[in-house]
NUNU-855932 format. One line per 5 residues: number of its first residue (from 1); their letters; for each residue x, y, z of N, C-alpha, C. Coordinates in nm, 3 decimals. Layout:
NUM = a = X/Y/Z/X/Y/Z/X/Y/Z | ...;
# end
This chain:
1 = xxxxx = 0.082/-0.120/0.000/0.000/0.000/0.000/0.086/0.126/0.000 | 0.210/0.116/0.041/0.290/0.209/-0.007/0.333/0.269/-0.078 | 0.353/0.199/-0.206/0.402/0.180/-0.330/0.310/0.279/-0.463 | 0.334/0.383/-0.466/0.249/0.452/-0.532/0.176/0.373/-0.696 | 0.316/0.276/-0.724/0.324/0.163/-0.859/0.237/0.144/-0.802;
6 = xxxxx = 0.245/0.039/-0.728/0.134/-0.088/-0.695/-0.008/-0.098/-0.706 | -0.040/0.089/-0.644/-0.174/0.110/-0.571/-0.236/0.124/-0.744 | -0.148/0.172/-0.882/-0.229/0.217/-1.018/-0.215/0.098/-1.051 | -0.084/-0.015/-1.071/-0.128/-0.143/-1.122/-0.236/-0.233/-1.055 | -0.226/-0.237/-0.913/-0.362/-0.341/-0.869/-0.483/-0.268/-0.901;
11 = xxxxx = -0.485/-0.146/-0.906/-0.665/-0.085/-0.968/-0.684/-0.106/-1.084 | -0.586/-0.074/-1.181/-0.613/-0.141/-1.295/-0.713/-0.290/-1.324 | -0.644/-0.393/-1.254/-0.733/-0.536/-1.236/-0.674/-0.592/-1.367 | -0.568/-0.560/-1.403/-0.478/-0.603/-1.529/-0.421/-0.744/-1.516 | -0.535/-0.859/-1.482/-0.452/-0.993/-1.449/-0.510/-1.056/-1.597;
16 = xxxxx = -0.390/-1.139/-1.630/-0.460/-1.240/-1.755/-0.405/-1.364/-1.706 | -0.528/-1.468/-1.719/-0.472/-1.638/-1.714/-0.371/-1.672/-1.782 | -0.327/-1.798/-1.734/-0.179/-1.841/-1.809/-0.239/-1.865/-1.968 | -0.100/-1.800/-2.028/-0.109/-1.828/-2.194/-0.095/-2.000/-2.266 | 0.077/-1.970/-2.164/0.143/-2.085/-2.162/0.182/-2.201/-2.091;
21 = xxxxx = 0.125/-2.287/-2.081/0.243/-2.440/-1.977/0.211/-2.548/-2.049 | 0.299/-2.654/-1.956/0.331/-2.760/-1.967/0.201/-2.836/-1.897 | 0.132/-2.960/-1.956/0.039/-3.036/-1.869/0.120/-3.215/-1.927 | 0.043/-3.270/-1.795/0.108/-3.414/-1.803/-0.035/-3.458/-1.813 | -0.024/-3.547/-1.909/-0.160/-3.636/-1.930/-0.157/-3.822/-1.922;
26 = xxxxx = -0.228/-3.864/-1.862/-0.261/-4.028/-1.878/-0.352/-4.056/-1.982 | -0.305/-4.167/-2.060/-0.387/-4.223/-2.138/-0.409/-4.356/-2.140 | -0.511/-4.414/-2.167/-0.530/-4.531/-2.122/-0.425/-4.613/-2.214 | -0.405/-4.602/-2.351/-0.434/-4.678/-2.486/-0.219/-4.648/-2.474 | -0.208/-4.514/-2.482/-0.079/-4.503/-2.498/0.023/-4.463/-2.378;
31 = xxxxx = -0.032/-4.425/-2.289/0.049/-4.381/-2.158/0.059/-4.233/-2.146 | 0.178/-4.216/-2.074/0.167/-4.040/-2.050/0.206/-3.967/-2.183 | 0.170/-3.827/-2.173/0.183/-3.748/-2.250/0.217/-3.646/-2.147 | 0.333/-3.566/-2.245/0.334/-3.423/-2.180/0.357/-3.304/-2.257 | 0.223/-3.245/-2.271/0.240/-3.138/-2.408/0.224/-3.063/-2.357;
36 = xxxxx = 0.253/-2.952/-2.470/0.237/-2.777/-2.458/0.144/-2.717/-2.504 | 0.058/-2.646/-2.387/-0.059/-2.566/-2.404/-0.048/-2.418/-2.436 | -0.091/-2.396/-2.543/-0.062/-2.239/-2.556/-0.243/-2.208/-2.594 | -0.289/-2.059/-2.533/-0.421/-2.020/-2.576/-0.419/-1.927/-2.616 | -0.503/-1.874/-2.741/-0.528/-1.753/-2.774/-0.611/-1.752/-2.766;
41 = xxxxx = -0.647/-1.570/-2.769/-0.787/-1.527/-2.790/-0.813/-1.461/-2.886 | -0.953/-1.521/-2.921/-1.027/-1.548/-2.992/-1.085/-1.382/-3.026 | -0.989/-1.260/-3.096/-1.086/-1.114/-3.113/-1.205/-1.123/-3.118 | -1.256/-1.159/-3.246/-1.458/-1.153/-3.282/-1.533/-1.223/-3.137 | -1.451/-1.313/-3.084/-1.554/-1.344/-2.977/-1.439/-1.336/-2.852;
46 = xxxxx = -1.453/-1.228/-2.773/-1.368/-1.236/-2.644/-1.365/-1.348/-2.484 | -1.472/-1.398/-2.527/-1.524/-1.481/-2.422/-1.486/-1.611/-2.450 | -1.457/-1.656/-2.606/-1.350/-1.731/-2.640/-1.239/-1.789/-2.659 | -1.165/-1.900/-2.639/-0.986/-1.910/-2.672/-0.958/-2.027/-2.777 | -0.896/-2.028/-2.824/-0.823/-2.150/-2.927/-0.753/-2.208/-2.848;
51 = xxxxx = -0.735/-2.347/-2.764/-0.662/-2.410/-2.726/-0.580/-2.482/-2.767 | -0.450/-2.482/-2.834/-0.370/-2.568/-2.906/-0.267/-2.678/-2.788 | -0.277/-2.799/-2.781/-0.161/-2.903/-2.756/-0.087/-2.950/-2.863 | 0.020/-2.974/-2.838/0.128/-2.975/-2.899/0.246/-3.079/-2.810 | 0.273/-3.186/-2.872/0.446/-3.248/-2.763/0.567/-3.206/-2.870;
56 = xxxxx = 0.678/-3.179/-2.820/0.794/-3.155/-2.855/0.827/-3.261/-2.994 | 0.868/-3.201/-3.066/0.925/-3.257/-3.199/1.000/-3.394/-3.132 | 1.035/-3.555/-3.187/1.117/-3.648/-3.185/1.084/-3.681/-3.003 | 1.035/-3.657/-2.901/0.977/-3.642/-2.815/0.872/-3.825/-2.826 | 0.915/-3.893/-2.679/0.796/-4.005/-2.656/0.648/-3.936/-2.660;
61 = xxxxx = 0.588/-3.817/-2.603/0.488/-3.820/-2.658/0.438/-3.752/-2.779 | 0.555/-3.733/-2.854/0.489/-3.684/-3.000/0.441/-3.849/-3.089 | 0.560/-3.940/-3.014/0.536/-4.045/-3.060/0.383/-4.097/-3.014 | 0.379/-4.067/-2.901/0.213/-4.195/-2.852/0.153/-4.073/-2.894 | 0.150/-3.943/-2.938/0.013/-3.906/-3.010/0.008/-3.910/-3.156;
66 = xxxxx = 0.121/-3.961/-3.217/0.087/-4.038/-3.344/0.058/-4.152/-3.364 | 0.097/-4.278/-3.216/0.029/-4.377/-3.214/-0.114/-4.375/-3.170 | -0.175/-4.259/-3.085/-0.320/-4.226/-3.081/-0.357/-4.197/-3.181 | -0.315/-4.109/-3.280/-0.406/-4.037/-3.392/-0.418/-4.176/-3.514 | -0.296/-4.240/-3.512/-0.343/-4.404/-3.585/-0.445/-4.482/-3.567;
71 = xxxxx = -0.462/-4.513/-3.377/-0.514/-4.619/-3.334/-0.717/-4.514/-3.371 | -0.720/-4.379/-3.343/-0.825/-4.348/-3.417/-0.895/-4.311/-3.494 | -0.770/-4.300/-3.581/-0.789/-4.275/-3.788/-0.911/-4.385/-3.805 | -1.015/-4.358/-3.887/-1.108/-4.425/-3.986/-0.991/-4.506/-4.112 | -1.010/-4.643/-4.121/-0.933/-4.715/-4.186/-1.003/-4.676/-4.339;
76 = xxxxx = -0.887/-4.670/-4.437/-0.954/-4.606/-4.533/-1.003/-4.733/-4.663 | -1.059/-4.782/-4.734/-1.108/-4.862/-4.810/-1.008/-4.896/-4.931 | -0.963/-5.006/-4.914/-0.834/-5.029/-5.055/-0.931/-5.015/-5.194 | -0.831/-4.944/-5.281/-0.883/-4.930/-5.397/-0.833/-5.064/-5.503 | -0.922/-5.057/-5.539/-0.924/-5.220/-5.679/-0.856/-5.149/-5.817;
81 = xxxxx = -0.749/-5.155/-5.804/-0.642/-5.128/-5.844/-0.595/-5.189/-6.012 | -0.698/-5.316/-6.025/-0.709/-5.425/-6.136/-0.773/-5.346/-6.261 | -0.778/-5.355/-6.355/-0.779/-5.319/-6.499/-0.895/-5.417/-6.526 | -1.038/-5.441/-6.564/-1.081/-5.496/-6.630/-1.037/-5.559/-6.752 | -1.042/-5.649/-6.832/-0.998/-5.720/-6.927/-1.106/-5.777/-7.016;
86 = x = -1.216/-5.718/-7.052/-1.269/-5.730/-7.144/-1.262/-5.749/-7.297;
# end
């Protein structure tokens, strides 16, 4: 309360949630993960954020979330590849 700074930055009410961290995740299928959360906001709608995860490039869980994004890819239909011979 001394601090003549203090008393204009705390009236302000100038706090913003974290942008950035680190979260550790369990998965059943592949095990832990530990990615990077970054959020933006969303201008046209302020009450909004884009949440992006992300694991480190060459990273074990960049690996188990490409073995997740496999194990829940839609298998795609082989194409018949054969030439009729009429």
């Amino acid at each position: 309360m001394k601090s003549a700074d203090f008393r204009v930055l705390w009236a302000r009410h100038d706090v913003r949630g974290k942008t950035r961290e680190a979260k550790l995740f369990h998965h059943a299928q592949v095990g832990d993960l530990e990615l990077h959360v970054e959020a933006f906001t969303v201008n046209g709608a302020p009450t909004q954020q884009l949440i992006v995860y992300q694991a480190e490039p060459g990273s074990t869980s960049a690996d188990a979330l490409a073995l997740l994004g496999s194990l829940s890819a839609s298998p795609v239909p082989a194409q018949d590849t054969t030439m009729g011979t009429d």
